[in-house]
N, C-alpha and C positions, 0 to 999 in steps of 0.2 A: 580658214582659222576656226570659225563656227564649228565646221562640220569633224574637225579632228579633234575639237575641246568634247563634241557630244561623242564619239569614239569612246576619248578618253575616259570620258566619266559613265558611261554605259563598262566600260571594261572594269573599272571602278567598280561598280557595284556586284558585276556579275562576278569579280574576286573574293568580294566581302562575303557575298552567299556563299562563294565554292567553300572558304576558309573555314563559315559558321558549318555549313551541312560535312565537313571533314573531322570537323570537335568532335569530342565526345561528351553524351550526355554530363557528364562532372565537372569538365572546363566549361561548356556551356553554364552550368548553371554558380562557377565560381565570377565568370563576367558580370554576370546579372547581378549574382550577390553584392560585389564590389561596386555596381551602377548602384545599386538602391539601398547601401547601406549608409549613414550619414555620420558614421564615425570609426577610425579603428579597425575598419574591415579586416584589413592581413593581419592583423593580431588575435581573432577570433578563429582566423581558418587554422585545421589539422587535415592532409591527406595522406596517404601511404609513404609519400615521400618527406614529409616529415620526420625528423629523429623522434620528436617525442608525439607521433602519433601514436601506439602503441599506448603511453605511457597514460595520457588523456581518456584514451578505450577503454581501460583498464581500470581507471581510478575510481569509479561508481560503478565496478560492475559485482554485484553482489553475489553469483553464480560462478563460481570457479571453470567449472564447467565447459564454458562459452570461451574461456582463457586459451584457447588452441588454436592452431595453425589451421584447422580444415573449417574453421565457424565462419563463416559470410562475413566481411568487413563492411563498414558505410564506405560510400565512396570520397567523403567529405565528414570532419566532425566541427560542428559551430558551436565555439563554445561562447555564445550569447554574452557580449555586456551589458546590452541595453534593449530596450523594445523594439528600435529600429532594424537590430541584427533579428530579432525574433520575425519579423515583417518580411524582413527580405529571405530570410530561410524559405519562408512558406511562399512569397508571391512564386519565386523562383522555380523549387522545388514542384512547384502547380504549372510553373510554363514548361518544364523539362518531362514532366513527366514522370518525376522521381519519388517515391515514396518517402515519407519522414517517420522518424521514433523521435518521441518527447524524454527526455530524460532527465527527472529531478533530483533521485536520491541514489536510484540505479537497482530497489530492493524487491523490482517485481519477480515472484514467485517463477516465471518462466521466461524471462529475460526479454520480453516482447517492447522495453522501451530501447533498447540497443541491438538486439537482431533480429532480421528479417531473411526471406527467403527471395526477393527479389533486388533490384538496385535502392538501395536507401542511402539517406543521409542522417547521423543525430542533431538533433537539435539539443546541446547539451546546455543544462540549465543553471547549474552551477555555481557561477559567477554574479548569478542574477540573486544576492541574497541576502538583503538589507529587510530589516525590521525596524519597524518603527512604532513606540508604543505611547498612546498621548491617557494618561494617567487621569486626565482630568473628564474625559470621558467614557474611562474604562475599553480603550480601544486597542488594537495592533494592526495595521499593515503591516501584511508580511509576505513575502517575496516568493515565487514557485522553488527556487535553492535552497532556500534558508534548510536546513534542516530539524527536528524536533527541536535536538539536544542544544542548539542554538536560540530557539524559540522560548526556552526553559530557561535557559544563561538569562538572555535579557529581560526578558519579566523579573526575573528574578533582582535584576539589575536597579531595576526600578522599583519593586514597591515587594515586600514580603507579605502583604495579605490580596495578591489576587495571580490567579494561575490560571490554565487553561488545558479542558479534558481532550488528552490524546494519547499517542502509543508509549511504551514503555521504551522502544527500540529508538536510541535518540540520533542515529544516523539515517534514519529515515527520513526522506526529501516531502518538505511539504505540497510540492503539485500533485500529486500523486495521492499522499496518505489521506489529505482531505478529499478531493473528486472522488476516491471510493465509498468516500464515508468516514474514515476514522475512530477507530474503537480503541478502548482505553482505561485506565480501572477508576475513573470517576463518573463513567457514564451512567450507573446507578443514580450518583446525585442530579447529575447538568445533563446526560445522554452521550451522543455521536460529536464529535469534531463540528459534524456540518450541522447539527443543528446548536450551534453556536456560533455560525457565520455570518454574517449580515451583508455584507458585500464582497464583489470580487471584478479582478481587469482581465479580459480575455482579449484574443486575437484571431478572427475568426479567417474564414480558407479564403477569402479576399485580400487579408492583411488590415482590416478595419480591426483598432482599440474599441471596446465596449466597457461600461461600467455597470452595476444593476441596474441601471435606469433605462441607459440605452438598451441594454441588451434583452432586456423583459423578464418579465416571470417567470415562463417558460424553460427560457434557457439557464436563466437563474437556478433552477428549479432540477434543472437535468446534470446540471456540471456539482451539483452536492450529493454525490452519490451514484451518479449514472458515471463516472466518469471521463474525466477532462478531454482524453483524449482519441474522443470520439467527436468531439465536437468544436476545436480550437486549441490555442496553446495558452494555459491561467499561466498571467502573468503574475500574480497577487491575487491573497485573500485581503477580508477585516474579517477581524476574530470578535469577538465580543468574550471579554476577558470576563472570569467568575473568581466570585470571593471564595478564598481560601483561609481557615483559620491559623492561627500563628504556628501551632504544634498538631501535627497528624501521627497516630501511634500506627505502627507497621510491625507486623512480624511473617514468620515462617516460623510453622509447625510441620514437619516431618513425623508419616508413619508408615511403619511397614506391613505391607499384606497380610507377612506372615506372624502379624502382634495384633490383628482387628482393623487393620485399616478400608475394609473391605466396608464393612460396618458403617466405619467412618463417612465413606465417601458416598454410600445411599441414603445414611442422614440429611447429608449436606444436599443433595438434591430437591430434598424434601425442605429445609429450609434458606438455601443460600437466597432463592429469590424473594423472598419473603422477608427478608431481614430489612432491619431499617436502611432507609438508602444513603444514610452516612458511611454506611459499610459494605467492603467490596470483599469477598473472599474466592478465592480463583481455588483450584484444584489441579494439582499436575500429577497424572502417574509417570512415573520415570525409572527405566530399567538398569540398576545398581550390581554389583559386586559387590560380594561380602565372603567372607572363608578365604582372604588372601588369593582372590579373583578367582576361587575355586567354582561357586554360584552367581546364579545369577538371579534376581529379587525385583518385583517390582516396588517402589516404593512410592506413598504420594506428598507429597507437598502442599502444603496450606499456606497458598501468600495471602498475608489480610492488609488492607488498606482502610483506614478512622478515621474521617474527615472530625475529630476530635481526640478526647483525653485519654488517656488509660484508665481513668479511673472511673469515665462514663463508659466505657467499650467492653469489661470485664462483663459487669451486671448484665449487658445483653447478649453476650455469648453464652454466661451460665443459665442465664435462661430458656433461651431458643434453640442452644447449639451446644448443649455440655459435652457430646462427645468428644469434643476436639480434644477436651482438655488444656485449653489455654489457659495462662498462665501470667501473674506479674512480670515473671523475667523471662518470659520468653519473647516481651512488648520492648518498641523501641519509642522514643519520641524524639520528633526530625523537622523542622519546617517543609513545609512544602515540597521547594525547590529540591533537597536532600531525598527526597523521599523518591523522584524520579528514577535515583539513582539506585536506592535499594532495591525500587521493585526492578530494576536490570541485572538483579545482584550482585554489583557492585558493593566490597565492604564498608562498612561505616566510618566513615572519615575520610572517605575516597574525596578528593579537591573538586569543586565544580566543573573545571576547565577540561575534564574528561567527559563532559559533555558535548565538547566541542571535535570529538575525536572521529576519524574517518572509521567508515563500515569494513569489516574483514570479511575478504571472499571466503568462500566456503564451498562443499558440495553438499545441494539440501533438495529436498521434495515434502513444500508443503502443498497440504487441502485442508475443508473445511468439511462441518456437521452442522445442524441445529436439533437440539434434543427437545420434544415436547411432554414428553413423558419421562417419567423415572425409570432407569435401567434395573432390573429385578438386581437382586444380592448373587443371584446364578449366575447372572450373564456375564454383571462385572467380574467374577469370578476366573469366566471363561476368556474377555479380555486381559484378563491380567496374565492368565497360560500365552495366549499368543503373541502379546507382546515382548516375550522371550523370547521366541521366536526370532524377531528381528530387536537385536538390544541398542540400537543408535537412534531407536525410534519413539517419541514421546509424543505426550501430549498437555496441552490446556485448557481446561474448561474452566467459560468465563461467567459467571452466574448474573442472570435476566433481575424483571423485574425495574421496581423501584420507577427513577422517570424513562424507563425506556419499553417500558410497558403503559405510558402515556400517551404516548408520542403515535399518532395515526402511521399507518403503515402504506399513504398516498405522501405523507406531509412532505418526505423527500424519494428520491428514488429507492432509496433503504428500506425495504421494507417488513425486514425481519424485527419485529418487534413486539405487541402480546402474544400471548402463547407460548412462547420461547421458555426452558427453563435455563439453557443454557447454551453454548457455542461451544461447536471442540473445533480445534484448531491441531492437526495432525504436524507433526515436523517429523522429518528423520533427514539428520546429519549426520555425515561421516568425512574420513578422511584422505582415505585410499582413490583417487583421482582414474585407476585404470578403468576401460572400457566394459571388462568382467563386474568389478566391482559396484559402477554406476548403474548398470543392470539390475545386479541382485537387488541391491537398494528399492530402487524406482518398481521393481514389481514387487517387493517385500510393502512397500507404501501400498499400491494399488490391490495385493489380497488383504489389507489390514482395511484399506477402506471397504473393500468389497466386505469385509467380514463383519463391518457395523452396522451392516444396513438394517438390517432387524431393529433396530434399536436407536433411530432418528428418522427425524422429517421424513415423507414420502408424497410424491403426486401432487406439487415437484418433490426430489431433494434438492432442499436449499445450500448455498453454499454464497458465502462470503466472497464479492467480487476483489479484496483487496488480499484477500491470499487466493491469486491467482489461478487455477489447471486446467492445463491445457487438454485434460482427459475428459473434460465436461466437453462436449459436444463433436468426440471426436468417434472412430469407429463408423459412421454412417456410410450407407450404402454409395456408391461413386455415383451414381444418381441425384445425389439427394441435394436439392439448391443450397445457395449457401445463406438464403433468409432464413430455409428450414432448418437448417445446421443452428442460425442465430436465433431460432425460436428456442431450441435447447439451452443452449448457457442463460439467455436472456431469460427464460425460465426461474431458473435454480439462481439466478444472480438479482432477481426484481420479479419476478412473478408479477404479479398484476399491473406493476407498473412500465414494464418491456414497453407493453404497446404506445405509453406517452411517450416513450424516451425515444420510440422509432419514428414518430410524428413530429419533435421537437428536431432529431436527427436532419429529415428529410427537409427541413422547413429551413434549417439553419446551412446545412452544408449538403446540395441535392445532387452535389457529382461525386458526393462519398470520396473526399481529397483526404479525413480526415481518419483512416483507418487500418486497421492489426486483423491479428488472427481471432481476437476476439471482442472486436470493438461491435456498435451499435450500427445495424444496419440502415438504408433510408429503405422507405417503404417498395415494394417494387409491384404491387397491384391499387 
């Protein structure tokens, strides 16, 4: 009897292993999920076999692009309700062997939080996106889903004299827009997103909750700016809300090249940073149609943002900045909230509740610049010839200064800050989805950026980690390790601060569980 029960249960176990070593990695890691999630588990899971997996893939993914039958699928998508699902993602995914993409808003630049080139799973974020904003000490927890335009909604909801500096694009997912840093047209007055963060909940490659306290300075330190997801999954910021005055005046002033705008826009170099840091005035060249789409024209754009009146904002544009030419009526005045939505160019009057609106895919290729010097009246000249060249292709300069010329360039991992006159932010969008056409595009980007070198940063060129390219540290010899590969972007993305962020890496997550094609390496000498 004995001797046939220990049979039995020897046969027992040695079927249990045949069963596990027969899974595959995805089943395996949907058991585990299901073991160590403590609520709702099959209602978070999406696999292939899913009707509406597809449809989940697809809902955050801001890259048109990636939308096709030959693009890598996850083998699993979790779409997170609670911390618990966020835990068991990662304990899981570290027993299997499977790589993970964090996914908050879905508007990364090269789509690295939903495709990989290996087996991965998304960790989609989504669902997870409650704000909570306690008024009486000027606070918000807010959720790694929430997105902006959400973020904006409820402030708003609650009090109309305090807001908070972030991007214009309100489908933008805050795990993300913050861990890069977050840049926005009140960072003149208040600076970055992150330096207006005070705490945050992360989850690190063990599956341990941290707060700032537990989790130290350090890493406090690296996930504002260095990027979240290099280093855990933020479950939550706290924002530290700023006063905003009742009415802010906003306009758009339009000129064209071919009337002085050329003029224009070397003035404005000379004083956008300079200006009181009540005022933010952005600069956009952008390739138009005119003669009943016979030509084609560059034209630039003056969005201005007045953390005040019209009638204090005139007197210091006619004085600093008469070229513009601004104007009474060309001034609008908006609360706060409203104003979100102008600078998205949304018309006036548009309902709040379009802030609450999903992102539209697209086909785009952005990069980034930092300009320390003023472009001659020639050069721009010469820019403006080539961006006819390719006419889907614009740009933004975002003008420096003010408190972000304060702000030490160790204080967060961010560290483009004095010296800067400006930030170009390159886009080109188009519509045509065929294989010919994404080509042309993507090298019409890459000779436009080739063709500014002259005429920004150098040794490094800096670029902005939250408009992501995958062309910064790409090209390297098949030799070349992949720290040295990460000494390049980490370069151009933190310069002097790389090496804290690869010490912080290495201390925090030392089996590198936590990483992309262009995430933060741990040290490897």
């Amino acid at each position: 009897m004995r001797k046939s029960c220990f049979l039995l249960t020897a046969l027992t176990i040695l079927m249990s292993i045949s069963t596990a070593l027969s899974l595959s990695p995805a089943q395996n890691f949907l058991t585990c999920f299901s073991h160590n999630s403590h609520s709702h588990a099959s209602k978070v899971i999406y696999t292939p076999n899913n009707t509406s997996f597809l449809t989940i893939l697809n809902r955050k993914m801001f890259l048109k692009k990636f939308q096709t039958a030959s693009t890598p699928k996850p083998l699993v998508i979790i779409a997170a309700k609670d911390a618990s699902h966020v835990q068991a993602t990662i304990l899981c995914a570290k027993k299997n062997s499977i790589q993970i993409r964090i996914r908050s808003g879905g508007h990364d630049y090269e789509g690295y939080s939903y495709v990989s080139d290996v087996p991965f799973v998304i960790l989609d974020m989504f669902n997870i996106n409650s704000i909570d904003i306690n008024l009486q000490d000027e606070t918000a927890w807010v959720d790694s889903g929430a997105t902006l335009g959400k973020i904006y909604y409820n402030i708003a909801k609650k009090s109309n004299s305090l807001g908070f500096p972030a991007g214009s694009c309100f489908s933008v997912g805050a795990g993300g827009f913050f861990s890069g840093g977050g840049y926005g047209n009140m960072m003149r007055k208040f600076g970055l997103s992150v330096d207006n963060i005070i705490d945050a909940k992360i989850v690190d490659a063990n599956g341990n909750i941290f707060d700032r306290k537990s989790m130290g300075e350090d890493l406090f330190w690296a996930i504002r700016g260095g990027g979240g997801a290099s280093f855990g999954v933020i479950l939550s910021w706290k924002l530290k809300l700023v006063h905003v005055p009742p009415q802010l005046t906003m306009f758009n002033v339009t000129r064209n090249v071919d009337e002085g705008a050329t003029d224009v826009v070397y003035k404005w170099q000379l004083v956008a940073p300079k200006l009181h840091k009540d005022l933010f005035i952005r600069a956009q060249p952008t390739v138009v149609q005119i003669g009943n789409g016979t030509k084609n024209v560059v034209q630039v754009i003056f969005f201005g943002q007045f953390l005040g009146t019209t009638k204090r904002l005139l007197p210091l544009i006619s004085k600093s900045f008469p070229e513009l030419g601004l104007k009474k009526s060309d001034c609008f005045s908006m609360p706060w909230i409203n104003s979100t939505l102008f600078a998205y160019s949304r018309p006036i009057g548009t309902p709040l509740e379009a802030l609450l609106e999903e992102p539209q895919a697209g086909y785009s290729k952005g990069q980034s610049d930092f300009v320390k010097k003023p472009i001659p009246r020639e050069a721009l000249k010469s820019i403006w010839k080539k961006m006819i060249e390719g006419p889907t292709l614009f740009m933004q300069w975002s003008p420096y200064g003010g408190r972000m010329a304060e702000i030490l360039p160790s204080q967060t991992p961010f560290p483009h800050r004095a010296g800067n006159l400006f930030k170009i932010q390159y886009f080109n969008n188009w519509t045509d989805g065929s294989p010919e056409s994404i080509k042309r595009h993507v090298s019409f980007s890459r000779s436009f950026y080739k063709f500014m070198t002259p005429y920004v940063s150098n040794s490094p060129r800096e670029a902005f980690l939250n408009y992501r390219d995958a062309d910064i540290g790409a090209n390297h010899p098949s030799n070349t390790t992949k720290f040295n590969i990460a000494r390049t972007y980490g370069s151009k993305y933190f310069k002097g601060n790389f090496k804290r962020l690869v010490n912080v890496k290495t201390k925090v997550d030392p089996e590198n569980f936590f990483r992309y094609e262009q995430s933060i390496p741990i040290r490897t000498y």
